[in-house]
VODO-331023 format. One record per residue (C-alpha): x, y, z; residue number from 1. Coordinates in nm, 2 decimals, padded with zeros to 4 digits. Example, Ala and Ser with C-alpha at 12.3 -4.5 7.8 and 13.67 -1.06 7.14 Angstrom:
<pts>
<u:01.23, v:-00.45, w:00.78, n:1>
<u:01.37, v:-00.11, w:00.71, n:2>
</pts>
This chain:
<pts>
<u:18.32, v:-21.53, w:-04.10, n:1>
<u:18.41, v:-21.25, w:-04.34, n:2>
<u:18.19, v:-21.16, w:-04.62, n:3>
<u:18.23, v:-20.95, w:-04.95, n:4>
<u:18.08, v:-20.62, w:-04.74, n:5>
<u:18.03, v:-20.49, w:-04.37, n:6>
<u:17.80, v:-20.76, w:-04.28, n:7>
<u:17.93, v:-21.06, w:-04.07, n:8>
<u:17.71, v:-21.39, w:-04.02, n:9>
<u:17.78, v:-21.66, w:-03.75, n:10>
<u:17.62, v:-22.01, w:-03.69, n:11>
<u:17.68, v:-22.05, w:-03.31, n:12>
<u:17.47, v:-22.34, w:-03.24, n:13>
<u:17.19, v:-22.61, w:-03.32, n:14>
<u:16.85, v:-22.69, w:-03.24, n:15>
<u:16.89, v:-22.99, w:-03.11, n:16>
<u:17.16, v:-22.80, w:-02.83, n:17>
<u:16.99, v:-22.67, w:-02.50, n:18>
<u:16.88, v:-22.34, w:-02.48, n:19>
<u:17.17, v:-22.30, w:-02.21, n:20>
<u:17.45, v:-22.43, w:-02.43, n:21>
<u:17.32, v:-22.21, w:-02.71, n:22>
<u:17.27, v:-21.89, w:-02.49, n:23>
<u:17.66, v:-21.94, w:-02.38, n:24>
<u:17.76, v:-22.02, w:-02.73, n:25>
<u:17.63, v:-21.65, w:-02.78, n:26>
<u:17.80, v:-21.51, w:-02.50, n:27>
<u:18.12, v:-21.70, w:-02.66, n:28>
<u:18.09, v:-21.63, w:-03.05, n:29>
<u:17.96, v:-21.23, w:-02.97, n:30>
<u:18.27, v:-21.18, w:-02.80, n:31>
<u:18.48, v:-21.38, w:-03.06, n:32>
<u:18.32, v:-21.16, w:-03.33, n:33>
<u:18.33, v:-20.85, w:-03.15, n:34>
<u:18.74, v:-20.89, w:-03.11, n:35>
<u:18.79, v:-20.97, w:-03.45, n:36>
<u:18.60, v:-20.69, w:-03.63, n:37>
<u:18.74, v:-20.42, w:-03.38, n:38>
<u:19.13, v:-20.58, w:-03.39, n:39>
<u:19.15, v:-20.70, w:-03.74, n:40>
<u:18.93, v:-20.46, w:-03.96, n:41>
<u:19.05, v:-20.16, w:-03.79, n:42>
<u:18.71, v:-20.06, w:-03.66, n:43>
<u:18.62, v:-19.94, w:-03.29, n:44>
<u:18.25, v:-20.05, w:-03.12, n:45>
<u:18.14, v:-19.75, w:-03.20, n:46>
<u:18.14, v:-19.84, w:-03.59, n:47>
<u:17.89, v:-20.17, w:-03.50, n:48>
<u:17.55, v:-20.01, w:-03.62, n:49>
<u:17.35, v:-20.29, w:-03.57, n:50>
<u:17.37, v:-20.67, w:-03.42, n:51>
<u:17.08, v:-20.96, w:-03.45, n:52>
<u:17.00, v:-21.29, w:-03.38, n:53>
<u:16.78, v:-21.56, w:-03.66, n:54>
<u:16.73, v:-21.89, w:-03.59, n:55>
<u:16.73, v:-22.11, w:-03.95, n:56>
<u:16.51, v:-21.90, w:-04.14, n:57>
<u:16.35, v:-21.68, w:-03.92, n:58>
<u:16.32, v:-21.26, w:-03.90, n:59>
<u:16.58, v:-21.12, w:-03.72, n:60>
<u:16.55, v:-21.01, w:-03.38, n:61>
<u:16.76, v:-20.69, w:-03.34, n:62>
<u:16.96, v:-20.66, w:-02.97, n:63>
<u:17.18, v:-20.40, w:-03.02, n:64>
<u:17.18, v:-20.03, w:-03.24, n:65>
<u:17.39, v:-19.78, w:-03.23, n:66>
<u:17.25, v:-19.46, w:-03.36, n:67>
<u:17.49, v:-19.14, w:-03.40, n:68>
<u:17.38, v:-18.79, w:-03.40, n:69>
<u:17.29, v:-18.79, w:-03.77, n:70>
<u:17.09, v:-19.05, w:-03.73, n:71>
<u:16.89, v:-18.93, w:-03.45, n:72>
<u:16.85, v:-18.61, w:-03.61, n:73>
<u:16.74, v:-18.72, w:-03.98, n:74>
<u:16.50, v:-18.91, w:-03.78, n:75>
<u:16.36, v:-18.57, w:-03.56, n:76>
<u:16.32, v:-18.40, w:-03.90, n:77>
<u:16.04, v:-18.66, w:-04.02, n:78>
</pts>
């Protein structure tokens, strides 16, 4: 699961699974991963910036940023 820099990748399922057994293997492996990067690389939630789903080699479909204030406010000054 670890790589060489902040980014994490998971396979959590296969096409030929139901779209239930793969939307619970989600639920599953997002908590799994969420543990381990807050527990074991000394990071709180607050440090996740950015989680996404792909399927084989699709775009990524983004469900969850976290912005903090300099974010939102290098983006106001545009």
């Amino acid at each position: 699961m670890a790589g060489n820099g902040p980014n994490y990748s998971l396979r959590i399922g296969r096409v030929s699974q139901d779209s239930k057994d793969i939307a619970k293997n989600v639920e599953s492996a997002l908590g799994q991963a969420l543990g381990y990067v807050t527990c074991w690389d000394n990071l709180g939630f607050d440090d996740v910036s950015h989680m996404s789903l792909r399927v084989g080699d699709s775009i990524e479909l983004p469900f969850y940023n976290h912005f903090d204030q300099r974010d939102v406010d290098a983006y106001m000054a545009k």
